[in-house]
mmCIF file of the N, C-alpha and C atoms, coordinates in Angstrom:
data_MODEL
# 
_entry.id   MODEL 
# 
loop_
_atom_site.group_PDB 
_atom_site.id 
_atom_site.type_symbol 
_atom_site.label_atom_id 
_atom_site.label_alt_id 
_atom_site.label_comp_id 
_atom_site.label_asym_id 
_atom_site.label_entity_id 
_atom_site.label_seq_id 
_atom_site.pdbx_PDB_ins_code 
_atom_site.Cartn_x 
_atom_site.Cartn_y 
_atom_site.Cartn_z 
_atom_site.occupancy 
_atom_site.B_iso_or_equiv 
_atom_site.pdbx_formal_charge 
_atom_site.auth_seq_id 
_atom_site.auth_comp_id 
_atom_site.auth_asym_id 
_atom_site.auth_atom_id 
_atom_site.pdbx_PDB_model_num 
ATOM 1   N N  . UNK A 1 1  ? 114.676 122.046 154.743 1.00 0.00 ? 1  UNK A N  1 
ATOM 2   C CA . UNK A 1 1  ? 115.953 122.397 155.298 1.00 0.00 ? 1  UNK A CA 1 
ATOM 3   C C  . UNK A 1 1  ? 116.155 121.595 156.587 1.00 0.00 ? 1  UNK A C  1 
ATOM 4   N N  . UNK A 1 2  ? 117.364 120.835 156.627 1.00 0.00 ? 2  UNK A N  1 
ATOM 5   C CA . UNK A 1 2  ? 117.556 119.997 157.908 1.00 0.00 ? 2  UNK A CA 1 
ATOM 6   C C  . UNK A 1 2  ? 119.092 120.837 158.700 1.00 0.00 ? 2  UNK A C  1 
ATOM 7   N N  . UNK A 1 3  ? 118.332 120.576 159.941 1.00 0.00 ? 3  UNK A N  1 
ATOM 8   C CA . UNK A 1 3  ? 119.689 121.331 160.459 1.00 0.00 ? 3  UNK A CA 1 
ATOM 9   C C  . UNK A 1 3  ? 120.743 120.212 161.238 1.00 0.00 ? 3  UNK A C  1 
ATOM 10  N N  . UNK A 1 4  ? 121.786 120.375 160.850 1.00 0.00 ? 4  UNK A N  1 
ATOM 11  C CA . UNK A 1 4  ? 123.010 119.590 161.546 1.00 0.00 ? 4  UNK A CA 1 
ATOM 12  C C  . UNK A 1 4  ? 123.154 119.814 162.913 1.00 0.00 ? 4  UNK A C  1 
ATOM 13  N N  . UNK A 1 5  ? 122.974 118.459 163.865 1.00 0.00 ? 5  UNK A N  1 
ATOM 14  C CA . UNK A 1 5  ? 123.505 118.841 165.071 1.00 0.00 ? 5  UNK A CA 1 
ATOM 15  C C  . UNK A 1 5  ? 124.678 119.439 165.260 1.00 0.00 ? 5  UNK A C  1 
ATOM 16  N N  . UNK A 1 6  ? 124.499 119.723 166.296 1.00 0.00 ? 6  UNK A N  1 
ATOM 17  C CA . UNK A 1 6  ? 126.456 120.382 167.116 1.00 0.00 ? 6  UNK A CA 1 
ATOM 18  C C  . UNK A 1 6  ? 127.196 119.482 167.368 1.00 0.00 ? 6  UNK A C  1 
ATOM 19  N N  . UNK A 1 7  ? 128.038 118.978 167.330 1.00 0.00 ? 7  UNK A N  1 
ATOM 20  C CA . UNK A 1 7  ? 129.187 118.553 167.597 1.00 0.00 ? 7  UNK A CA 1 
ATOM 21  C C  . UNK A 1 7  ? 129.962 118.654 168.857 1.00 0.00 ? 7  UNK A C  1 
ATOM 22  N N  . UNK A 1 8  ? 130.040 120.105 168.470 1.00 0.00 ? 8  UNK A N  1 
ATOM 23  C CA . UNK A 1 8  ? 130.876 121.084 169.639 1.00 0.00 ? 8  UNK A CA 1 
ATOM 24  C C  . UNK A 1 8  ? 130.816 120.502 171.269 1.00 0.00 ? 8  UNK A C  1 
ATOM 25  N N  . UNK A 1 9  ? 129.959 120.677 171.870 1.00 0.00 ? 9  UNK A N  1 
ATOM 26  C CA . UNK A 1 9  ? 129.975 120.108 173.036 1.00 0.00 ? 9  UNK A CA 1 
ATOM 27  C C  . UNK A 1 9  ? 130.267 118.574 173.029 1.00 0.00 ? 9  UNK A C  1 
ATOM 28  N N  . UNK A 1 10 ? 130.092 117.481 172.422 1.00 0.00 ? 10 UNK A N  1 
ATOM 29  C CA . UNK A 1 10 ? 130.535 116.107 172.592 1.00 0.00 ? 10 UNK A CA 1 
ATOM 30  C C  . UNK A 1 10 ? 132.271 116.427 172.594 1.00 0.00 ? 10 UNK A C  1 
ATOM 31  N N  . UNK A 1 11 ? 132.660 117.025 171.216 1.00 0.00 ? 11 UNK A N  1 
ATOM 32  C CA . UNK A 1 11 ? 134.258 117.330 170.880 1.00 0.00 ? 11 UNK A CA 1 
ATOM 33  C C  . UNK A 1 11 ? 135.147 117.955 172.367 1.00 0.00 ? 11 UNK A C  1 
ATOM 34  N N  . UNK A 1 12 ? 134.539 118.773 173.218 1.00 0.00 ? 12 UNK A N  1 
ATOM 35  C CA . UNK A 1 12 ? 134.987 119.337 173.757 1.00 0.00 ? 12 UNK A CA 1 
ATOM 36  C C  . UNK A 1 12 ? 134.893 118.629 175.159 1.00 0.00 ? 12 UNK A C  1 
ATOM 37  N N  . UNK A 1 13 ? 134.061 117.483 175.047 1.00 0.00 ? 13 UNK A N  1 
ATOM 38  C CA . UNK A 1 13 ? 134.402 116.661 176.645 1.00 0.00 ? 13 UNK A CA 1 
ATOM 39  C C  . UNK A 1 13 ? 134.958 115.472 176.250 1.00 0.00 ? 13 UNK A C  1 
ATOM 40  N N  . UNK A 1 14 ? 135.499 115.223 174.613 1.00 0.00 ? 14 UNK A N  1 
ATOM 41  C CA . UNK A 1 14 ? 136.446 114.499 174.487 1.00 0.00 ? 14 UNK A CA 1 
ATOM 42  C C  . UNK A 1 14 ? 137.445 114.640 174.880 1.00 0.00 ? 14 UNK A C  1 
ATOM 43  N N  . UNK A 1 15 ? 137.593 116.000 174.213 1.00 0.00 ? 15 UNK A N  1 
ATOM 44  C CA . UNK A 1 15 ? 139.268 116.419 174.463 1.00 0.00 ? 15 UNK A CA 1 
ATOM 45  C C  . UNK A 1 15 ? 139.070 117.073 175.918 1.00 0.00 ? 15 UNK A C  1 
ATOM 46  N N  . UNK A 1 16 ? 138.446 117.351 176.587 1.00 0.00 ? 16 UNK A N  1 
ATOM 47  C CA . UNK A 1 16 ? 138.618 117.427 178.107 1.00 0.00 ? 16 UNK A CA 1 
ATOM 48  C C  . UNK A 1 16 ? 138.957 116.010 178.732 1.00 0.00 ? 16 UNK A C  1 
ATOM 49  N N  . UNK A 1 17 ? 138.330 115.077 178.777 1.00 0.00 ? 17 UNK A N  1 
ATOM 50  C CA . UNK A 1 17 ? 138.453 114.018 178.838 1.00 0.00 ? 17 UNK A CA 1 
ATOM 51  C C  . UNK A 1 17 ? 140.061 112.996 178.383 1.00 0.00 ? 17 UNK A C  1 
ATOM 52  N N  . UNK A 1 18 ? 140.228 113.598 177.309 1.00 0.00 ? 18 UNK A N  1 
ATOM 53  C CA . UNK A 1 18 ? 142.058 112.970 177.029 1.00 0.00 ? 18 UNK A CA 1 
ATOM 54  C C  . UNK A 1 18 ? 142.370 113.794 177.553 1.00 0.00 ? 18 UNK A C  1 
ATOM 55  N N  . UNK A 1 19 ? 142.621 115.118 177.683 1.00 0.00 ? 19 UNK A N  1 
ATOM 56  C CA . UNK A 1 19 ? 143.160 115.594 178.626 1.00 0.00 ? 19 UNK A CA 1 
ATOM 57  C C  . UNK A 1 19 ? 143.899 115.475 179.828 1.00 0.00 ? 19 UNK A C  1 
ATOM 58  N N  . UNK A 1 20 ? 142.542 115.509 180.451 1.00 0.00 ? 20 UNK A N  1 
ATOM 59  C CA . UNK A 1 20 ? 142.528 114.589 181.948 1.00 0.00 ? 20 UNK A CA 1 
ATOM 60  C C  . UNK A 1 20 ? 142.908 112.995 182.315 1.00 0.00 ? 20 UNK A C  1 
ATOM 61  N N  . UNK A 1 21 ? 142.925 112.620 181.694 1.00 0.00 ? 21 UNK A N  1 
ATOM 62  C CA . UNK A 1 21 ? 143.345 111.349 181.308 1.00 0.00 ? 21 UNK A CA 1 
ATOM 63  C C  . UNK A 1 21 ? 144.708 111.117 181.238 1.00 0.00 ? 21 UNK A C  1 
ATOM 64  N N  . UNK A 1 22 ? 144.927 111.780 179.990 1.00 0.00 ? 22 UNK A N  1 
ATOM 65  C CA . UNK A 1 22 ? 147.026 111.842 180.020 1.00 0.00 ? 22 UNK A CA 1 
ATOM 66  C C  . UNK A 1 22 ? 147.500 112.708 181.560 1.00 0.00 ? 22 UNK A C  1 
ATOM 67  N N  . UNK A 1 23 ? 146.978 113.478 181.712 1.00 0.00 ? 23 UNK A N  1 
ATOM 68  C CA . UNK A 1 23 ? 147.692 114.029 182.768 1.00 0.00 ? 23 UNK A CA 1 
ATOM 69  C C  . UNK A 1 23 ? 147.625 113.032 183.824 1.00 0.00 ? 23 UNK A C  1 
ATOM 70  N N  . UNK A 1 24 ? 146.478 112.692 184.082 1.00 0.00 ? 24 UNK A N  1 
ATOM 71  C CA . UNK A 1 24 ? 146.636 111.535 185.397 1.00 0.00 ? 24 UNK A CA 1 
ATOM 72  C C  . UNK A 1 24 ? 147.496 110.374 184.867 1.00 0.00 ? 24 UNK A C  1 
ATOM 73  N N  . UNK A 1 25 ? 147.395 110.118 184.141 1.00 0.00 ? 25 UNK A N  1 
ATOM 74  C CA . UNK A 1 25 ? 148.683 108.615 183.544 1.00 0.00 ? 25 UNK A CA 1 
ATOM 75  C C  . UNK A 1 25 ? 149.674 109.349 184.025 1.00 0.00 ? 25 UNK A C  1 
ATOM 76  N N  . UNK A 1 26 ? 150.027 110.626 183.393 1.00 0.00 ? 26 UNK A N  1 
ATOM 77  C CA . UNK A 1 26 ? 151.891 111.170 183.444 1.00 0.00 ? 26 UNK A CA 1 
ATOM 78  C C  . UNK A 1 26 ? 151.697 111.297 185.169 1.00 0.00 ? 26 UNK A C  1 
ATOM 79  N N  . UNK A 1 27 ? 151.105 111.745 185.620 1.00 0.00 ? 27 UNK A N  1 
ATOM 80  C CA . UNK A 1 27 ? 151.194 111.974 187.182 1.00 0.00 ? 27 UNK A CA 1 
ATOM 81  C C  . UNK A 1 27 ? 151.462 110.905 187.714 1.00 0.00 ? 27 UNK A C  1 
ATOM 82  N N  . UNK A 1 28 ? 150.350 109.519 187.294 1.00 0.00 ? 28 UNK A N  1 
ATOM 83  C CA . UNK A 1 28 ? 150.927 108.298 188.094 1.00 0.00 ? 28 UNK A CA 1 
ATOM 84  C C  . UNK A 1 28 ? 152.294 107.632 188.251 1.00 0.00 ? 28 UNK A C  1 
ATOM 85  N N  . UNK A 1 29 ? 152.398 107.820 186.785 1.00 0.00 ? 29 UNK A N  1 
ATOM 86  C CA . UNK A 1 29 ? 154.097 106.984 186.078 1.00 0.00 ? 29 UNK A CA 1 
ATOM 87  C C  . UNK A 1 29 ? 155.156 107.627 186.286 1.00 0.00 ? 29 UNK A C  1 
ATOM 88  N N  . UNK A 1 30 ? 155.234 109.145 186.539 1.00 0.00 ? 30 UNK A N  1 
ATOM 89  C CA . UNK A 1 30 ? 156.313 109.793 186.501 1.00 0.00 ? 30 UNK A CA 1 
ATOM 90  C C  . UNK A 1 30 ? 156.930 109.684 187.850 1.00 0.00 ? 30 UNK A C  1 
ATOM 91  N N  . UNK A 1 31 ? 156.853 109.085 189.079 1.00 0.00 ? 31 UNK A N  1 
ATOM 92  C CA . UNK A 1 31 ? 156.975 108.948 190.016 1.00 0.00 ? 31 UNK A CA 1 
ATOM 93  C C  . UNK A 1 31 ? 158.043 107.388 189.758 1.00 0.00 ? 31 UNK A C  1 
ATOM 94  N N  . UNK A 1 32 ? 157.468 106.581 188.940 1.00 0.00 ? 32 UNK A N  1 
ATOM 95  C CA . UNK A 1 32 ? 158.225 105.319 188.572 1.00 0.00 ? 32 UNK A CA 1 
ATOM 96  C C  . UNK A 1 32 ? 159.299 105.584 187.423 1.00 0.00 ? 32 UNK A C  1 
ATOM 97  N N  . UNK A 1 33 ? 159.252 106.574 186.555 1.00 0.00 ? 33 UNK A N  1 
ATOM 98  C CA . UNK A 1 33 ? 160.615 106.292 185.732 1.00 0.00 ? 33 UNK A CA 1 
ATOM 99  C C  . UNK A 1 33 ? 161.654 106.722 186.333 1.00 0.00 ? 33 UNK A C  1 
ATOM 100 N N  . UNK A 1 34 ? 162.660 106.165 186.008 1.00 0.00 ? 34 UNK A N  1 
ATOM 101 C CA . UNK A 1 34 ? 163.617 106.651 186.541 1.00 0.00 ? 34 UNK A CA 1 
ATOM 102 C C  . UNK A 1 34 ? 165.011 106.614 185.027 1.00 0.00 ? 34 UNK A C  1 
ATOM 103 N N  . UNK A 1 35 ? 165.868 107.694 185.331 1.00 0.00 ? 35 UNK A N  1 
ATOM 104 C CA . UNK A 1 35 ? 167.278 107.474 184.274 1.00 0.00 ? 35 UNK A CA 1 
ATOM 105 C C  . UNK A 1 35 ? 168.149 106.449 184.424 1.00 0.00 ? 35 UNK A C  1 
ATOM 106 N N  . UNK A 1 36 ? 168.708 105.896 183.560 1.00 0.00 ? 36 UNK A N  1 
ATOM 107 C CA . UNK A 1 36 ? 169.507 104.599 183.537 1.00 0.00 ? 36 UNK A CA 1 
ATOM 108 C C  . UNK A 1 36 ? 171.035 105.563 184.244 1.00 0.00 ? 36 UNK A C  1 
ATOM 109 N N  . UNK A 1 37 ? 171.566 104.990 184.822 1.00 0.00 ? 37 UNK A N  1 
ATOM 110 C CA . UNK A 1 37 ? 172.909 105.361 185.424 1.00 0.00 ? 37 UNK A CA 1 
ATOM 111 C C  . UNK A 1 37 ? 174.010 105.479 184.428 1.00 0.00 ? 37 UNK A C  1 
ATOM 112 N N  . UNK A 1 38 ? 174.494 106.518 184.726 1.00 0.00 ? 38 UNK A N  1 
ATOM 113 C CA . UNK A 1 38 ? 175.584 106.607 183.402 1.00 0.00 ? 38 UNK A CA 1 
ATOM 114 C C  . UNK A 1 38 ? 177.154 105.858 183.655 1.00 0.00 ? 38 UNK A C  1 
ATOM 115 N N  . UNK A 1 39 ? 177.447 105.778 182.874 1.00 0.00 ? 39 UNK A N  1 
ATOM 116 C CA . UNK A 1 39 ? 179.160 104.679 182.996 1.00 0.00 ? 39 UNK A CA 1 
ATOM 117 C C  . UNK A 1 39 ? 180.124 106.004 183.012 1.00 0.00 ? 39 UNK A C  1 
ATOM 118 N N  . UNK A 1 40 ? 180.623 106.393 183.656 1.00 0.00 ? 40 UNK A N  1 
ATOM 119 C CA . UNK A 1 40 ? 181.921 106.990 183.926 1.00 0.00 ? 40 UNK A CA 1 
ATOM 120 C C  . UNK A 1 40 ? 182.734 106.765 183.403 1.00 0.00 ? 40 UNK A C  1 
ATOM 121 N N  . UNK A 1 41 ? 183.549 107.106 182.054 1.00 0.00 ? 41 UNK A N  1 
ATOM 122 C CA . UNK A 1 41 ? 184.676 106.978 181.462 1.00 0.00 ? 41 UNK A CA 1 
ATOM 123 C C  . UNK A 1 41 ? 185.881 107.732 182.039 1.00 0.00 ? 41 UNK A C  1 
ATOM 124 N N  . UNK A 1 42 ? 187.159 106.867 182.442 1.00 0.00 ? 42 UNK A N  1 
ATOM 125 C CA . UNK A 1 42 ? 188.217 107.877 182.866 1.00 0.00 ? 42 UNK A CA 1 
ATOM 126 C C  . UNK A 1 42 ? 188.694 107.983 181.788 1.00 0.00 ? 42 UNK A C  1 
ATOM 127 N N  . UNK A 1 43 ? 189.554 109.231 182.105 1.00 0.00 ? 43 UNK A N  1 
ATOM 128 C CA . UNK A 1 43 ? 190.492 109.643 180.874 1.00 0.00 ? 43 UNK A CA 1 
ATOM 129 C C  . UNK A 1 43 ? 192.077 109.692 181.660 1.00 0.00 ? 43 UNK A C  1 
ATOM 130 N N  . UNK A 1 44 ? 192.474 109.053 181.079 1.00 0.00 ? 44 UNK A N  1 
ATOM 131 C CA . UNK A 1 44 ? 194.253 109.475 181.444 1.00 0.00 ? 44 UNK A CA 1 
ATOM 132 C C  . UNK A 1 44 ? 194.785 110.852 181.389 1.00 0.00 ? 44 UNK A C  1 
ATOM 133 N N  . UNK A 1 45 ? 195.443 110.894 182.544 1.00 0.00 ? 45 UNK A N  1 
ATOM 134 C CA . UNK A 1 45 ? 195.806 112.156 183.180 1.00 0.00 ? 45 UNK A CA 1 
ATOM 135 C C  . UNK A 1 45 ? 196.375 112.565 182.528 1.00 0.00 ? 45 UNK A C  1 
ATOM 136 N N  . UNK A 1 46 ? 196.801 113.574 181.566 1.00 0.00 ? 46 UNK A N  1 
ATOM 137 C CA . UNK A 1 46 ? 197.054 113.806 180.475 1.00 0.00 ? 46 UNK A CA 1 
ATOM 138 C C  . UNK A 1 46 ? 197.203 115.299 180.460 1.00 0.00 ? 46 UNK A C  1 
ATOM 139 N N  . UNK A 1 47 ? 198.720 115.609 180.556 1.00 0.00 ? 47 UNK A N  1 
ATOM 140 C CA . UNK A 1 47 ? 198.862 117.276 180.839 1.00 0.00 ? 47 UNK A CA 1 
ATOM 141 C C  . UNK A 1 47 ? 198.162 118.289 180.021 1.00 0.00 ? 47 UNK A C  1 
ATOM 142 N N  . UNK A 1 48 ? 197.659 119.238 180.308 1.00 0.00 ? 48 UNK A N  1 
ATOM 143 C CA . UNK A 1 48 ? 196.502 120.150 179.337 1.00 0.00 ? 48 UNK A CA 1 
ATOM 144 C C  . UNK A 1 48 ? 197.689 121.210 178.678 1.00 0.00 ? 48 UNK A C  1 
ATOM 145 N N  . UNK A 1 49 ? 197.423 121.536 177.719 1.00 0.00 ? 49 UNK A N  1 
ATOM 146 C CA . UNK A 1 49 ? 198.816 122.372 177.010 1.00 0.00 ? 49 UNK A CA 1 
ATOM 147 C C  . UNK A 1 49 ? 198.267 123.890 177.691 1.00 0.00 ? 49 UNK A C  1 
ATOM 148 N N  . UNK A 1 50 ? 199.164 125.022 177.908 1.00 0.00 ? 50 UNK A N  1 
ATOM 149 C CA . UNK A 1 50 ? 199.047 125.899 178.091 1.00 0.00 ? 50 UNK A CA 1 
ATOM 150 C C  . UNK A 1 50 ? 198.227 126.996 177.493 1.00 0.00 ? 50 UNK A C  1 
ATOM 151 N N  . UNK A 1 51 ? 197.489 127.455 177.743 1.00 0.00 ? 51 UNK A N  1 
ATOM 152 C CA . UNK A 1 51 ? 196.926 128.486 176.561 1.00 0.00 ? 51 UNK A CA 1 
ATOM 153 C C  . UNK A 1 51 ? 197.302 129.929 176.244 1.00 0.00 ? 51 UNK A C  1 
ATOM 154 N N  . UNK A 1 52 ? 197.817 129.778 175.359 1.00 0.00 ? 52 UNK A N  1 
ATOM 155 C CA . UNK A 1 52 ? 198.557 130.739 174.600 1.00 0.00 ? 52 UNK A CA 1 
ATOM 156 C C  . UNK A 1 52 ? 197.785 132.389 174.875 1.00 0.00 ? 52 UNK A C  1 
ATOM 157 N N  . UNK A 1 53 ? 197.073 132.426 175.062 1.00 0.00 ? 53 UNK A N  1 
ATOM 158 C CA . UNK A 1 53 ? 196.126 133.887 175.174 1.00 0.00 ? 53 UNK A CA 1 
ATOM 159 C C  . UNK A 1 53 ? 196.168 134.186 173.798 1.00 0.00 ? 53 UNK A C  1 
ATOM 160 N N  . UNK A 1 54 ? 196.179 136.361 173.885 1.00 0.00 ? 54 UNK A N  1 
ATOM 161 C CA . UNK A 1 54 ? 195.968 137.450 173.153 1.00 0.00 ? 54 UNK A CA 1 
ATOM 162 C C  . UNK A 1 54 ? 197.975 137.038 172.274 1.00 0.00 ? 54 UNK A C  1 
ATOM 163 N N  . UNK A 1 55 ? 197.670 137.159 170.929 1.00 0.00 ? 55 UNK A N  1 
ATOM 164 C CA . UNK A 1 55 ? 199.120 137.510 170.609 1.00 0.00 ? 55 UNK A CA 1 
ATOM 165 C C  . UNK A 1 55 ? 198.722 138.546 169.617 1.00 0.00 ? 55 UNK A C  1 
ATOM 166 N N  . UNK A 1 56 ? 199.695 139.487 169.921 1.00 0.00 ? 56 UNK A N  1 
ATOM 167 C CA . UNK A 1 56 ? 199.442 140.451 169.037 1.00 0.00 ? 56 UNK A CA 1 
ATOM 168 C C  . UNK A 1 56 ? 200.607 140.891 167.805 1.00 0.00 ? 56 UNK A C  1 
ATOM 169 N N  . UNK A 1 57 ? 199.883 140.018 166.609 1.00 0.00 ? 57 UNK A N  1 
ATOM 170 C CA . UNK A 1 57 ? 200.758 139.857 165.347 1.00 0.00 ? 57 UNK A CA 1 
ATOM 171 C C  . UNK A 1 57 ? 200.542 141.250 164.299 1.00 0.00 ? 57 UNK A C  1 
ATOM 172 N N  . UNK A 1 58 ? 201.138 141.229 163.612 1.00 0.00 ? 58 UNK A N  1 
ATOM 173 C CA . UNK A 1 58 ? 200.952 141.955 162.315 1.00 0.00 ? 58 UNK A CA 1 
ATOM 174 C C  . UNK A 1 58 ? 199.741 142.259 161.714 1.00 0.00 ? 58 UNK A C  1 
ATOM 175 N N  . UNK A 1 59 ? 199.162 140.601 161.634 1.00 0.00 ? 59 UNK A N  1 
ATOM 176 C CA . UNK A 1 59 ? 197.915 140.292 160.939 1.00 0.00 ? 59 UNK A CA 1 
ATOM 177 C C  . UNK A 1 59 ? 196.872 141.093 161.971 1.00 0.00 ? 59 UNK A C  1 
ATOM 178 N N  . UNK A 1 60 ? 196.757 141.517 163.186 1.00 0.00 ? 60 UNK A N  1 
ATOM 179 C CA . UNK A 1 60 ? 195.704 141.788 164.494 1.00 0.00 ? 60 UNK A CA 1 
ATOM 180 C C  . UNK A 1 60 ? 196.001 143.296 164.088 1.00 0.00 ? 60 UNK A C  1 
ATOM 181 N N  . UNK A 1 61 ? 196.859 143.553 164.044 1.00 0.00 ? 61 UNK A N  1 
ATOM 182 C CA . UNK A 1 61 ? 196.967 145.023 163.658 1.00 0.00 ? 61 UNK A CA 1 
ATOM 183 C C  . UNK A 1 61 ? 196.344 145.493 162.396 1.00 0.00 ? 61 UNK A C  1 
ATOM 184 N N  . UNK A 1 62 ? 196.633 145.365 161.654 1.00 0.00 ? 62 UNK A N  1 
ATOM 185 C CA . UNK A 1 62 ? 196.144 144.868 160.208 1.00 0.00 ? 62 UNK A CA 1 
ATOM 186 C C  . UNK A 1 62 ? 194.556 145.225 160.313 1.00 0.00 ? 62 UNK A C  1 
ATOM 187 N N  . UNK A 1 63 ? 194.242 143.970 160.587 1.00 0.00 ? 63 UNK A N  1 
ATOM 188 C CA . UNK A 1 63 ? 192.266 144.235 161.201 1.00 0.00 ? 63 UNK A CA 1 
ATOM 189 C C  . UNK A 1 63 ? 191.690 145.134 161.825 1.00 0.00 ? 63 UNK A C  1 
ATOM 190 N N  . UNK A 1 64 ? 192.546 145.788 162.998 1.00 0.00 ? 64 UNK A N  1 
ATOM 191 C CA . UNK A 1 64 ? 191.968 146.797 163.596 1.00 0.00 ? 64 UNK A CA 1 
ATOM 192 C C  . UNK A 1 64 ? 192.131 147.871 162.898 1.00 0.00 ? 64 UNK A C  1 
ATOM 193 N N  . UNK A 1 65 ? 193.392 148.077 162.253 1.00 0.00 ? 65 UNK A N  1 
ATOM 194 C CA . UNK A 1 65 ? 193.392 149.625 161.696 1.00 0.00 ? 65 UNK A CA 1 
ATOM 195 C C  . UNK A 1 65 ? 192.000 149.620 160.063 1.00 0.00 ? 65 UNK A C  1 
ATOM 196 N N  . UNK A 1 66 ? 191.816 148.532 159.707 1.00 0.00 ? 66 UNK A N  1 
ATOM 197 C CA . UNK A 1 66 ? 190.965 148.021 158.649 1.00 0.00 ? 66 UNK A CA 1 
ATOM 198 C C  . UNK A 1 66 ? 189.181 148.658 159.202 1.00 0.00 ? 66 UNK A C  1 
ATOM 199 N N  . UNK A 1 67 ? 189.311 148.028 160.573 1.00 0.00 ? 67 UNK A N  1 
ATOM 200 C CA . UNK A 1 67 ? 187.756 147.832 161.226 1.00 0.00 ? 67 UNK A CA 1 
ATOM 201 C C  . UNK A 1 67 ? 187.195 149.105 161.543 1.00 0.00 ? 67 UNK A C  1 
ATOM 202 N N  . UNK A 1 68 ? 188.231 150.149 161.484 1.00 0.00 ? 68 UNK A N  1 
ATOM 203 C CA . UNK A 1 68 ? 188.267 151.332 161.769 1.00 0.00 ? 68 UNK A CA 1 
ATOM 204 C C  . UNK A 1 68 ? 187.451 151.649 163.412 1.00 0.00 ? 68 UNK A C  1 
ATOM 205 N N  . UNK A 1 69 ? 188.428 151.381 164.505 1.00 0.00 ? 69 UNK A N  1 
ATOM 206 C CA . UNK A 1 69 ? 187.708 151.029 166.094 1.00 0.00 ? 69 UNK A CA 1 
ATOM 207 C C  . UNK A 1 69 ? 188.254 152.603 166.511 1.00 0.00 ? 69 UNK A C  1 
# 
Protein backbone atom coordinates (compact mmCIF):
# COMPACT_ATOMS: atom_id res chain seq x y z
CA UNK A 1 0.00 0.00 0.00
CA UNK A 2 1.55 3.40 -1.08
CA UNK A 3 0.29 6.45 0.32
CA UNK A 4 -0.29 9.66 -1.82
CA UNK A 5 1.25 12.77 -0.73
CA UNK A 6 -0.88 15.91 0.20
CA UNK A 7 -1.25 18.31 -2.06
CA UNK A 8 -3.21 20.49 0.14
CA UNK A 9 -0.67 22.66 1.59
CA UNK A 10 1.42 23.37 -1.82
CA UNK A 11 -2.45 24.20 -3.42
CA UNK A 12 -3.13 26.50 -0.75
CA UNK A 13 0.13 28.78 -0.95
CA UNK A 14 -0.61 28.80 -4.55
CA UNK A 15 -3.70 30.23 -4.37
CA UNK A 16 -2.53 32.41 -1.43
CA UNK A 17 0.10 33.44 -3.48
CA UNK A 18 -2.25 34.52 -6.75
CA UNK A 19 -4.06 35.98 -4.46
CA UNK A 20 -1.70 38.27 -3.19
CA UNK A 21 -0.35 38.85 -6.25
CA UNK A 22 -3.55 40.11 -8.15
CA UNK A 23 -4.35 42.24 -5.39
CA UNK A 24 -1.01 43.99 -5.39
CA UNK A 25 -1.14 44.38 -9.38
CA UNK A 26 -4.93 45.89 -8.94
CA UNK A 27 -3.55 48.14 -6.09
CA UNK A 28 -0.61 49.30 -8.20
CA UNK A 29 -2.58 49.99 -11.58
CA UNK A 30 -5.70 51.22 -10.25
CA UNK A 31 -4.20 54.45 -9.31
CA UNK A 32 -3.19 54.77 -13.27
CA UNK A 33 -6.48 53.95 -15.08
CA UNK A 34 -8.34 56.40 -15.68
CA UNK A 35 -12.13 56.84 -17.84
CA UNK A 36 -11.97 58.18 -21.30
CA UNK A 37 -13.93 61.63 -21.21
CA UNK A 38 -17.27 61.56 -22.51
CA UNK A 39 -18.47 63.84 -25.68
CA UNK A 40 -21.41 65.89 -24.68
CA UNK A 41 -24.14 65.76 -27.17
CA UNK A 42 -26.48 68.90 -27.30
CA UNK A 43 -29.88 68.52 -28.03
CA UNK A 44 -31.98 71.35 -29.47
CA UNK A 45 -34.07 73.18 -27.26
CA UNK A 46 -37.01 71.63 -28.00
CA UNK A 47 -40.32 72.45 -26.04
CA UNK A 48 -41.26 69.33 -23.70
CA UNK A 49 -45.12 68.64 -24.29
CA UNK A 50 -47.17 69.00 -21.23
CA UNK A 51 -48.09 66.06 -19.22
CA UNK A 52 -51.38 65.22 -19.30
CA UNK A 53 -51.66 63.58 -15.64
CA UNK A 54 -54.68 61.33 -14.01
CA UNK A 55 -57.74 61.38 -16.66
CA UNK A 56 -60.49 59.89 -15.46
CA UNK A 57 -62.39 58.02 -18.40
CA UNK A 58 -65.07 55.49 -18.54
CA UNK A 59 -62.55 52.82 -19.17
CA UNK A 60 -60.72 53.86 -15.26
CA UNK A 61 -63.99 53.47 -13.86
CA UNK A 62 -64.69 50.36 -15.44
CA UNK A 63 -61.38 48.78 -13.71
CA UNK A 64 -61.94 49.97 -10.44
CA UNK A 65 -65.46 48.94 -9.98
CA UNK A 66 -64.02 45.38 -11.71
CA UNK A 67 -60.82 45.34 -9.11
CA UNK A 68 -63.24 45.47 -6.48
CA UNK A 69 -61.00 48.45 -4.19
Amino acid sequence: MTAKPSNSRREFLHKLTATIGGTATLALTANTLQAAPQKIIETPNEPVPAAKGYQHTKHVDTYYQLADF
